[in-house]
N, C-alpha and C positions, 0 to 999 in steps of 0.2 A: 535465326531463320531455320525454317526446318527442311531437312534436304530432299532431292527427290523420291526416294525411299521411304519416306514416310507415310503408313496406312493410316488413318484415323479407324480407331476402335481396334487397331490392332494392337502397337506402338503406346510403351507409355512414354506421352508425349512432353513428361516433364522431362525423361530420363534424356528424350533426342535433343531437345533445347538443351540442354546442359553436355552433352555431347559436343567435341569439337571434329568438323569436317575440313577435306582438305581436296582438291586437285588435285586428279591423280594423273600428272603431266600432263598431256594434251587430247584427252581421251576421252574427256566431257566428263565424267564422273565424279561424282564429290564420295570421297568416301571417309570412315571414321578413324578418327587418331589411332585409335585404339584397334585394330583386327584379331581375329580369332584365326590362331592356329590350330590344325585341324589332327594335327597327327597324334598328339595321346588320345586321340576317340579309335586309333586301330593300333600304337603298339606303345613301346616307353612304359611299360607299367599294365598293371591288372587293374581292373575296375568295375563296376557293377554299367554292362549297355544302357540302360535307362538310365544311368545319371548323367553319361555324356550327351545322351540326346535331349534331358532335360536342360543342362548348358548350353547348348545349340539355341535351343528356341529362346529360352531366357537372354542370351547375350544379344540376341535379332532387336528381340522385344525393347531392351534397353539402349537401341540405336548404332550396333554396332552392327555394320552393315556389309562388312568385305572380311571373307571368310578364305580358306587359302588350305586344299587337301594336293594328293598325289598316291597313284599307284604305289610309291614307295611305303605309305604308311600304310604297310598293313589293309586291315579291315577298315581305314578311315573314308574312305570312298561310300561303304555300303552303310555304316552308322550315317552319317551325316545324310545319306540320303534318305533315310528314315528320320531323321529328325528335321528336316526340311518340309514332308509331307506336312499339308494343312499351313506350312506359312506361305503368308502371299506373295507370288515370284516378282512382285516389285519392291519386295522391302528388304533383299541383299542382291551383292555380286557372288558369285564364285567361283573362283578359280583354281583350273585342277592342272596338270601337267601329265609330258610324256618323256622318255629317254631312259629314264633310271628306275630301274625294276628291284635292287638289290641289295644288301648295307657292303656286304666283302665277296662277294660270287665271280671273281673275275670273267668267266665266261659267262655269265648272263646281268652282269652290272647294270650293263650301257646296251642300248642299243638306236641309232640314232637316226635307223634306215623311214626313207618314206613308208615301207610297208607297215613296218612294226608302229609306225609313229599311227599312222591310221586306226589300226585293229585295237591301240592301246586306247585312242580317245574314246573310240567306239564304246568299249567295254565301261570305260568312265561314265559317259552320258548311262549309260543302264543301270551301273551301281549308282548313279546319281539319283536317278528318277527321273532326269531335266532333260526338255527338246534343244537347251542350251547352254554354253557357258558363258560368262562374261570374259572371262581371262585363259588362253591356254599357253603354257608356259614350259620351254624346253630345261627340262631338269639337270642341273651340272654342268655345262655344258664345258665347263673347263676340264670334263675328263673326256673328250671324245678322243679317240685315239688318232682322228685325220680332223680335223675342225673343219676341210673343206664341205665333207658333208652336210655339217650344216646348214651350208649356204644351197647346198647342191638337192640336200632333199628334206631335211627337215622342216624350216623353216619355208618353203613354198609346200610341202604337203599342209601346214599348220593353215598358209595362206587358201589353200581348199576348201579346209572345213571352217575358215570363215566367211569366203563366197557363197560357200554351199550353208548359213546362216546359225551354224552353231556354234558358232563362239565367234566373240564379236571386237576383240583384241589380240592381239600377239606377245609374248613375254618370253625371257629368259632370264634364269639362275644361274647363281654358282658363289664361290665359295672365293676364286681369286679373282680380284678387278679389272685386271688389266684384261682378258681374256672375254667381257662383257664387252667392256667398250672397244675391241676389235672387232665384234661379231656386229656390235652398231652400226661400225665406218663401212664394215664390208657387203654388207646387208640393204645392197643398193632397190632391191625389187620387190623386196617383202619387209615393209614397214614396222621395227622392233617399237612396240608400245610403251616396256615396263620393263622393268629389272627388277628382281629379289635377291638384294644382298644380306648373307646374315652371317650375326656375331663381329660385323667387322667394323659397328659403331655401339661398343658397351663400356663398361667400366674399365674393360682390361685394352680394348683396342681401338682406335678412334681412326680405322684407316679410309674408311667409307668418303670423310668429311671431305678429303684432298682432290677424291673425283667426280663430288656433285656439280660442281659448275662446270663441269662436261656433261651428266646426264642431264642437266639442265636448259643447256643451248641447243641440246637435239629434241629437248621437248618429252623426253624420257621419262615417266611418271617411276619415282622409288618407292619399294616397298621393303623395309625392314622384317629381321627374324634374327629369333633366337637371342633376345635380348640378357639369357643368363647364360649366353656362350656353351648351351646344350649341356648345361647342367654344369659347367664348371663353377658359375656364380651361383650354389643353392648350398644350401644345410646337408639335402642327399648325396651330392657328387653328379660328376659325370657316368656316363654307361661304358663298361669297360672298356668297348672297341674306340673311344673318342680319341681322336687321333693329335692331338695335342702332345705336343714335348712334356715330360716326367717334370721338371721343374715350373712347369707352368703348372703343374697340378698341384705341383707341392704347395706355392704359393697363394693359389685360392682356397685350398685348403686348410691354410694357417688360417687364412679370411673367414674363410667362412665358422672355425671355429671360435675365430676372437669375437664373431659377433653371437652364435651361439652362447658363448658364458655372460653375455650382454644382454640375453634374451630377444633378440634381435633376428628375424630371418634375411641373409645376404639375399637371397632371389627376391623380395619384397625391394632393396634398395637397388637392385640391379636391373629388376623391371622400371620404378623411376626415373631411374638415367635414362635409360632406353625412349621413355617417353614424353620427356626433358628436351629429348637430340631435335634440333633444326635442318629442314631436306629432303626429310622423309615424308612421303604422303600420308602411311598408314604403317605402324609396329603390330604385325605378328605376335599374338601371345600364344600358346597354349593352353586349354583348360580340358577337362574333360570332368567337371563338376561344379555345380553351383556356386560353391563356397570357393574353390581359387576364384571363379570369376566377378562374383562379388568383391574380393579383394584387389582385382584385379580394376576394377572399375572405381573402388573406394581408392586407391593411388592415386590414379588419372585423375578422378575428383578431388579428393582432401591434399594431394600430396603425401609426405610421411611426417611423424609426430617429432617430434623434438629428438627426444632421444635415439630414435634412427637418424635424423639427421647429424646428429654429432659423433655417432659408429661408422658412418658414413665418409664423414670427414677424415677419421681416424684412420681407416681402412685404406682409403688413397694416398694417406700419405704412409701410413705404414708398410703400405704390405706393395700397390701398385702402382706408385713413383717410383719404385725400385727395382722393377720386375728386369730379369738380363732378356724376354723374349714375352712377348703379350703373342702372338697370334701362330699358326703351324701352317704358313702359308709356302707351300715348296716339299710337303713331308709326304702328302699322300701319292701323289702322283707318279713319282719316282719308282715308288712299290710295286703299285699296280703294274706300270709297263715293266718291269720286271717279272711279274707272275704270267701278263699277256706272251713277254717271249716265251718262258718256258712252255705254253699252252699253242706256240704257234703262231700267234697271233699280230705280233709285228715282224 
């Protein structure tokens, strides 16, 4: 069946039938298994602008419908907003976010105040082009330094600007679980739509799994990210600041090179998994080119060839049945209120 998003004459309409849609919690939305990550179109790498807006359109086109930027990446607000021009605003969702401005800036990281949270969407909708969003979504939110805020101003300025008709959902991120599903329970007056967990359902860490039949009973629509654990699961590596423990690096890097001499890319079999996992409405990819996203759709459709699947095999047991630590959940946080004292700030 083809979803509501579908244009005729726009859409090629074999690619959305062959597309799988899904519930995105209780939101009405049907969106695509598959989502496009937005953030290599503004930083992670150098690339020619027109190709990532060329992937933009092309990924719409081939029914991939829930797209997913942020102030944080960079220029990815202002590309995508130019790559959106001339498609029809009923064949995606987009959803952008507020809170987190920075990758390591202690004083300008976070900020979670109603004012900032306002002026930040503001600026969104212009680099967007769009009178609206589908999804607005508090970024981190497991590094506020008072979490009452939140409740106290975040989260009801977010409930304004979807009164006032610009975004038409509520969402929150982050990175630890448990710190989501508190903000759910506590979030008696401003109704939480979505969660965006990422990294914490891939090859290396399956921690996601244990708290869907919680976001499930609250009606909580999931959305996944970061299915190669921000690069740990690829041939290139992670980016230097990734904040992962030294042996967890070592060890996807042994991974990633065994399948290397195998001629095998780990991020191809780690996107799979990714999109393999049961709970999640929609997996977050990145692209900012044609050709990953092609590949990236040739997975979700074909699966992987034999031979990946049997490097595949090899890898989980060799390298990530044995791992002494899969996730760096407890590492960063500790740091940062560290750097806020010295600055003051707690």
């Amino acid at each position: 069946m083809l979803p509501p998003t579908y244009v005729p004459g726009f859409h090629d309409e074999a690619a959305v039938k062959a597309m799988r849609y899904n519930d995105l919690g209780t939101t009405g939305l049907k969106v695509s298994h598959l989502g496009l990550g937005a953030g290599p179109l503004g930083c992670y790498g150098d690339y020619p602008e027109e190709e990532g807006i060329a992937a933009v359109r092309e990924a719409v086109r081939q029914g991939i419908n829930y797209i997913d930027t942020a102030p944080l990446y960079g220029k990815s607000e202002e590309v995508l907003g130019k790559a959106l021009k001339g498609i029809p605003r009923q064949a995606y969702y987009v959803a952008t976010k507020v809170s987190r401005y920075a990758q390591w800036e202690p004083r300008t990281m976070f900020d979670f105040s109603a004012k900032r949270t306002r002026e930040s969407f503001a600026k969104s909708l212009e680099l967007l082009q769009l009178d609206y969003v589908d999804i607005i979504q508090v970024h981190d939110v497991d590094f506020a330094i008072n979490p009452d805020i939140l409740i106290q101003e975040t989260l009801p300025a977010l409930q304004e600007i979807v009164a006032a008709g610009k975004a038409r959902f509520i969402g929150i991120t982050g990175y630890h679980l448990e710190p989501l599903r508190e903000i759910i329970e506590k979030s008696t007056s401003v109704k939480v739509h979505t969660i965006l967990s990422f990294t914490r359902d891939t090859l290396i860490d399956d921690t996601l799994q244990r708290h869907l039949p919680f976001f499930k009973e609250k009606g909580v629509g999931v959305i996944c990210a970061a299915g190669v654990a921000m690069g740990l699961l690829s041939s290139s590596g992670p980016q230097p600041w990734h904040p992962a423990p030294q042996e967890l690096k070592d060890v996807c890097r042994a991974a990633a090179d065994y399948c290397k001499e195998r001629g095998v890319e780990l991020a191809r079999l780690a996107v799979h998994h990714a999109l393999t996992r049961e709970g999640q409405a929609t997996h977050l990819v990145g692209v900012n080119s044609v050709r990953e996203l092609q590949s990236n759709l040739q997975i979700l459709r074909d699966g992987l060839t034999p031979a990946e699947k049997e490097v595949l095999r090899d890898i989980q047991q060799k390298f990530f049945a044995k791992m002494p630590v899969c996730h760096w959940e407890g590492l960063q946080l500790p740091k940062l209120k560290e750097e806020w004292r010295k600055l003051g700030m707690l």
